[in-house]
C-alpha positions in Angstrom: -17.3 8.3 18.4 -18.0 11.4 20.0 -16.4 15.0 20.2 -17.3 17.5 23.2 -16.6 20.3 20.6 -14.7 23.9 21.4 -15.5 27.3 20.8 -14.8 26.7 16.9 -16.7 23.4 16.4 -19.7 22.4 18.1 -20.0 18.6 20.0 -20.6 16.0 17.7 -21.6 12.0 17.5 -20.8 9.4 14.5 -20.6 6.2 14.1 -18.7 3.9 11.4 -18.8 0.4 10.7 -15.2 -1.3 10.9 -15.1 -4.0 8.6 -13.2 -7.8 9.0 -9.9 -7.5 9.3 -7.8 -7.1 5.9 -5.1 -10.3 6.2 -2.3 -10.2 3.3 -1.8 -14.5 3.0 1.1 -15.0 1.0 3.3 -12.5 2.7 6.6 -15.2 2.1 6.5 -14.5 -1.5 7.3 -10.7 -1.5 10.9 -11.2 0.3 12.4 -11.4 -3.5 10.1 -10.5 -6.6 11.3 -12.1 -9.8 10.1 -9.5 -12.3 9.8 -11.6 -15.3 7.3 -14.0 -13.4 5.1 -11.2 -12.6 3.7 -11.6 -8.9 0.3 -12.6 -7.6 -0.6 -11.3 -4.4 -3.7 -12.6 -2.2 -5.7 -11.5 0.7 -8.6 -11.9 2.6 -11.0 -9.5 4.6 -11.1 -5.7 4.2 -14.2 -4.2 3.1 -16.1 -6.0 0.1 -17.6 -3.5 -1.2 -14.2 -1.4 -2.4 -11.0 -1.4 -3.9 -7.5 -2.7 -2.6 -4.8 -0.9 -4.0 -1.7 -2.8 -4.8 1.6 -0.2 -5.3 5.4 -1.6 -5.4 8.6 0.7 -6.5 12.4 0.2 -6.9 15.7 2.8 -7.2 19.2 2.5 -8.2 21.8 4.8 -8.1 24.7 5.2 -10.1 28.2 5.5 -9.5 27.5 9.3 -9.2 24.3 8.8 -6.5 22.1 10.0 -8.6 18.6 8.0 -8.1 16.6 6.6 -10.7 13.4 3.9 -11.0 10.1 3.1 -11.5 6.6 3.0 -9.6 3.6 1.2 -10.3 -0.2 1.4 -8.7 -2.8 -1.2 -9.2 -6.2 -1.7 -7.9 -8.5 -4.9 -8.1 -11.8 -5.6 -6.5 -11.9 -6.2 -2.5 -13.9 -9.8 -3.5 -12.1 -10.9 -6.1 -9.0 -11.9 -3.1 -6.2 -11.9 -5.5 -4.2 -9.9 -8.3 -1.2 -11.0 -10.3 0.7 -7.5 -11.0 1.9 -8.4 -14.9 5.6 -9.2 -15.6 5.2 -6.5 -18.3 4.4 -3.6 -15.3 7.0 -5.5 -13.1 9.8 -5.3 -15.7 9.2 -0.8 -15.8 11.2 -1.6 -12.4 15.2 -2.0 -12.4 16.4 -4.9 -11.0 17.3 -4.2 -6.9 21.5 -3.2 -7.1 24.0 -4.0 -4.7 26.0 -1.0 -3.7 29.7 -1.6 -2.0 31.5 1.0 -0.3 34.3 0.5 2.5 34.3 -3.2 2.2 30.3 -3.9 2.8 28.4 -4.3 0.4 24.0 -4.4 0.5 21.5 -4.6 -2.0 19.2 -1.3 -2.2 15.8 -3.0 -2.0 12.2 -1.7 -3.6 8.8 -1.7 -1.6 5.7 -3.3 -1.8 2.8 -2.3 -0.4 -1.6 -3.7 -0.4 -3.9 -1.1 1.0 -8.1 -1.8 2.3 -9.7 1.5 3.0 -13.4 1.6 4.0 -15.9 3.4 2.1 -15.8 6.7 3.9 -18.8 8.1 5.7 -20.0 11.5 6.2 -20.6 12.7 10.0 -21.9 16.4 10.8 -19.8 18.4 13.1 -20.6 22.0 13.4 -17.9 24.5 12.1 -16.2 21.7 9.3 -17.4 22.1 6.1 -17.0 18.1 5.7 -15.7 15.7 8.1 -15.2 12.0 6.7 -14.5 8.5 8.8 -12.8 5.7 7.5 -10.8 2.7 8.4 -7.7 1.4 6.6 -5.6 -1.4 7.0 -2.0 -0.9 5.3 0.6 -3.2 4.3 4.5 -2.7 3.4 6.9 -4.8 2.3 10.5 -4.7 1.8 11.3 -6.3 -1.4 13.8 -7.5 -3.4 14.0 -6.9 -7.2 15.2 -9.5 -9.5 
């Protein structure tokens, strides 16, 4: 990459390695999430030498509106291509809830979402302090609760 720079930061050059491409492979199983099963989620790519972060959340609301619910955040090994988020972190979660109103009715569902970010490298421009690069690749689900 390059910049021309401005009369606040001078031209710069950088490079950054992009690494494979980070594939979630059992996408088909995060439609509905049966909390007391826990939920193993798998992938391939990304960069091997960092983390994945696994995150998920649900919220109901009552008869008033008001929200309530949960969130969770996990984070395995790039290499190790799989993590089971635990029935017992699942379960913090309430249950997805249909909500009716006027004669339709739909159930309020959670997210799920896996995250690769590349290690982040330094480039100097002149006039920034610091000045980071980095790739991501970035998941999200819709998900269903049970």
């Amino acid at each position: 990459f390059t910049g021309p720079g401005s009369s606040a930061v001078g031209s710069f050059t950088g490079s950054l390695v992009v690494p494979a491409e980070f594939v979630v492979t059992n996408t088909s199983a995060y439609a509905t999430i049966n909390r007391a099963s826990g939920l193993t989620v798998t992938w391939t790519g990304g960069d091997p030498d960092t983390l994945v972060f696994i995150n998920g959340s649900s919220y109901v609301a009552d008869q008033s509106g008001k929200l309530t619910g949960a969130a969770f955040q996990c984070y395995e090994n790039n290499t190790a291509g799989r993590f089971t988020v635990p029935a017992s972190v699942l379960q913090q979660l309430p249950a997805s809830a249909a909500i009716s109103a006027g004669g339709f009715s739909f159930t309020m569902p959670g997210s799920l979402g896996l995250s690769s970010i590349s290690k982040a490298v330094r480039a100097p421009v002149p006039g920034i302090d610091i000045f980071t690069l980095d790739s991501s690749y970035n998941y999200s689900f819709t998900s269903v609760y049970r």
